[in-house]
C-alpha positions as CSV (number, residue, x, y, z in Angstrom):
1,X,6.1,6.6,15.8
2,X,7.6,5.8,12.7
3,X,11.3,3.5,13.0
4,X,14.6,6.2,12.0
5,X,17.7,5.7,13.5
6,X,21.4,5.3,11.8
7,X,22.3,2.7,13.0
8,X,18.7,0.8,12.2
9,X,20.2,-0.4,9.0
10,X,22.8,-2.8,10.4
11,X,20.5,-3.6,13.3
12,X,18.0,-5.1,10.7
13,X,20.4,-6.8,8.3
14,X,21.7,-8.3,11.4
15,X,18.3,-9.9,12.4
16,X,16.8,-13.2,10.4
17,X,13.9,-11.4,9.5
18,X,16.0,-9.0,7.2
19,X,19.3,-10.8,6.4
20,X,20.0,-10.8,2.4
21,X,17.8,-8.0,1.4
22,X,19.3,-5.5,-0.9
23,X,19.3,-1.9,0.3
24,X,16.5,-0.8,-2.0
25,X,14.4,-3.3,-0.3
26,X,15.3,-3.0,3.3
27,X,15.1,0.6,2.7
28,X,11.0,0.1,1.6
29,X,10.6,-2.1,4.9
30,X,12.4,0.3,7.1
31,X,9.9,2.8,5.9
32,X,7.2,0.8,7.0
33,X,8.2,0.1,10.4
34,X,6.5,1.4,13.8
35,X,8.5,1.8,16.6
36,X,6.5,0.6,19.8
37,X,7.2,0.6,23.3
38,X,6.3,-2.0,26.3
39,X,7.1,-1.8,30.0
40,X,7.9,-4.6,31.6
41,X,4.9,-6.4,32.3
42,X,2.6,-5.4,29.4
43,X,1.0,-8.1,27.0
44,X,2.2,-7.4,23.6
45,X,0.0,-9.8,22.1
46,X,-2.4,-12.7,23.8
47,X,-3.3,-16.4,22.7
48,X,-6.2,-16.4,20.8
49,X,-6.7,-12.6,19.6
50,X,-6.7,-11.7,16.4
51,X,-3.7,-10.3,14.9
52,X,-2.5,-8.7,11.8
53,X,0.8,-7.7,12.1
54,X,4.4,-9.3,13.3
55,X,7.5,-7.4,15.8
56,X,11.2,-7.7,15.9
57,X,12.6,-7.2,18.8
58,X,15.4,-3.9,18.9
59,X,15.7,-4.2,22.9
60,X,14.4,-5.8,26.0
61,X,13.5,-9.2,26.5
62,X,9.8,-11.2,26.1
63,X,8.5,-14.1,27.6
64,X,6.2,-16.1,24.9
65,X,3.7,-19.0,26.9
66,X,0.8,-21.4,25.7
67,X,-2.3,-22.2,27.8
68,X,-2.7,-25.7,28.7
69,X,-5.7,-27.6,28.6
70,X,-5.8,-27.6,31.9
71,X,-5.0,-23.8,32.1
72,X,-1.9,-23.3,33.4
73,X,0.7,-21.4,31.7
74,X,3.6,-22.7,29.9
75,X,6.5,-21.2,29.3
76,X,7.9,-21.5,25.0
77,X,10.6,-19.3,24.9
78,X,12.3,-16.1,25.6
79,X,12.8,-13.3,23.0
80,X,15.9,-11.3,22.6
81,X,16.9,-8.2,20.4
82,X,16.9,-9.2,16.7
83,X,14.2,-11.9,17.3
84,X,10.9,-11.4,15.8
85,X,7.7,-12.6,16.2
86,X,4.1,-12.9,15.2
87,X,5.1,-14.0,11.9
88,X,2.7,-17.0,11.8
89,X,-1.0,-14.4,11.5
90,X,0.6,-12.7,8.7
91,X,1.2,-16.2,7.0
92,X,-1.8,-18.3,8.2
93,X,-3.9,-15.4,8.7
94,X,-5.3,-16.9,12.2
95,X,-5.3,-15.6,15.4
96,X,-2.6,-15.5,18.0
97,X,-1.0,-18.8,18.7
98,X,0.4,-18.1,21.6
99,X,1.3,-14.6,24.8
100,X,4.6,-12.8,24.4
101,X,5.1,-10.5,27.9
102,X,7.7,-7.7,28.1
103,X,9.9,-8.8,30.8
104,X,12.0,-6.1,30.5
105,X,11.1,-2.3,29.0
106,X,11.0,-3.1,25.6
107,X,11.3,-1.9,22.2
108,X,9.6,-3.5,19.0
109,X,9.3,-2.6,15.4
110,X,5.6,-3.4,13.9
111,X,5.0,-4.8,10.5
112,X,1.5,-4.8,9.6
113,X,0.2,-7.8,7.3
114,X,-1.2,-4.7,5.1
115,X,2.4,-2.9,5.1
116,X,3.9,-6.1,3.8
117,X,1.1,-6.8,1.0
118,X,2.6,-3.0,0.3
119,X,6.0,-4.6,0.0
120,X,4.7,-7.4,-2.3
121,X,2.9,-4.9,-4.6
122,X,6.2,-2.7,-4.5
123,X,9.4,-4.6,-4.6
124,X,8.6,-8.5,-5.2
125,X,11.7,-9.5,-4.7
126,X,12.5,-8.3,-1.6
127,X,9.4,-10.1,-0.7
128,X,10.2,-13.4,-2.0
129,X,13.4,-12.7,0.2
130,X,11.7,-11.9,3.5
131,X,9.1,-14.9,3.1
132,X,11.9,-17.0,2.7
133,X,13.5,-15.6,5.9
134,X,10.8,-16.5,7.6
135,X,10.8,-19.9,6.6
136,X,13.8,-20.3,7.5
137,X,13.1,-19.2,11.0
138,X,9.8,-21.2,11.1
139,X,11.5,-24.3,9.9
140,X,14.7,-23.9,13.1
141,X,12.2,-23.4,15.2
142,X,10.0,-26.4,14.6
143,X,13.7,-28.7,14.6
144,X,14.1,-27.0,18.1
145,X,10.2,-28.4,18.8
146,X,10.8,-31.8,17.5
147,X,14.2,-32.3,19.7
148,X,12.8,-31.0,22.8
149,X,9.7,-33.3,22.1
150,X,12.0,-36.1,21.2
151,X,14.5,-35.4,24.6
152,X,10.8,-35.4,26.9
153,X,9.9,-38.4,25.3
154,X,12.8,-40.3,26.1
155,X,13.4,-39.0,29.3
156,X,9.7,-40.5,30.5
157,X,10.9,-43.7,29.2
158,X,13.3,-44.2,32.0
């Protein structure tokens, strides 16, 4: 199902992913959203499969964990409405780095890696504008790595 609601708009601006674009360019994204649906429960993506696209969340909550070596589970982070995720394949064009589980019923829009080559080709500079969103967002996120790596370190020091 393609994404359409009214109030989309401000939702969107309102998230990281979209924050700055001009209305001709959000417009051209907006059209090439998918609305998807999860119950609670369901895998929305798992470490290690492929993946060509990236969601932002409009409601619900996720759960994203890592495998450790030794195969348990580890719990990253929890995902609220206006986070996205799934960025990373359509940047480093890998597979899935790590789960993300609906806790909640949930509600995502898609963006396919092909959908935002579409963007590229269309409207560069809302584009440039996005990727730089998303640097952003990769960048706060690795700070937020680094000080909880730097707060476990210390705290097996004493």
């Amino acid at each position: 199902m393609v994404a359409n609601a009214p109030d989309m708009k401000a939702f969107l601006l309102a998230t990281p992913f979209f924050g700055g674009l001009p209305d001709p360019g959000l417009d051209l994204l907006i059209s090439m959203l998918v609305e998807c649906r999860f119950d609670a429960g369901a895998t929305v993506v798992a470490e290690g499969d492929p993946g060509r696209s990236m969601f932002i969340v409009k409601s619900g909550r996720l759960v994203v964990s890592k495998r450790a070596n030794v195969g348990s589970v580890i719990p990253i982070s929890v995902l609220e409405p206006g986070d996205f995720f799934g960025e990373m394949t359509l940047i480093e064009m890998q597979n899935r780095s790590a789960t993300v589980v609906a806790e909640a019923p949930t509600v995502l829009y898609e963006l396919t890696a092909q959908k935002l080559y579409a963007c590229y080709k269309a409207d560069i500079h809302a584009y440039v504008i996005v990727l730089q969103n998303i640097n952003r967002e990769l960048c706060r996120r690795l700070r937020r790595s680094d000080d909880r790596f730097a707060g476990h370190q210390v705290g097996e020091d004493k």
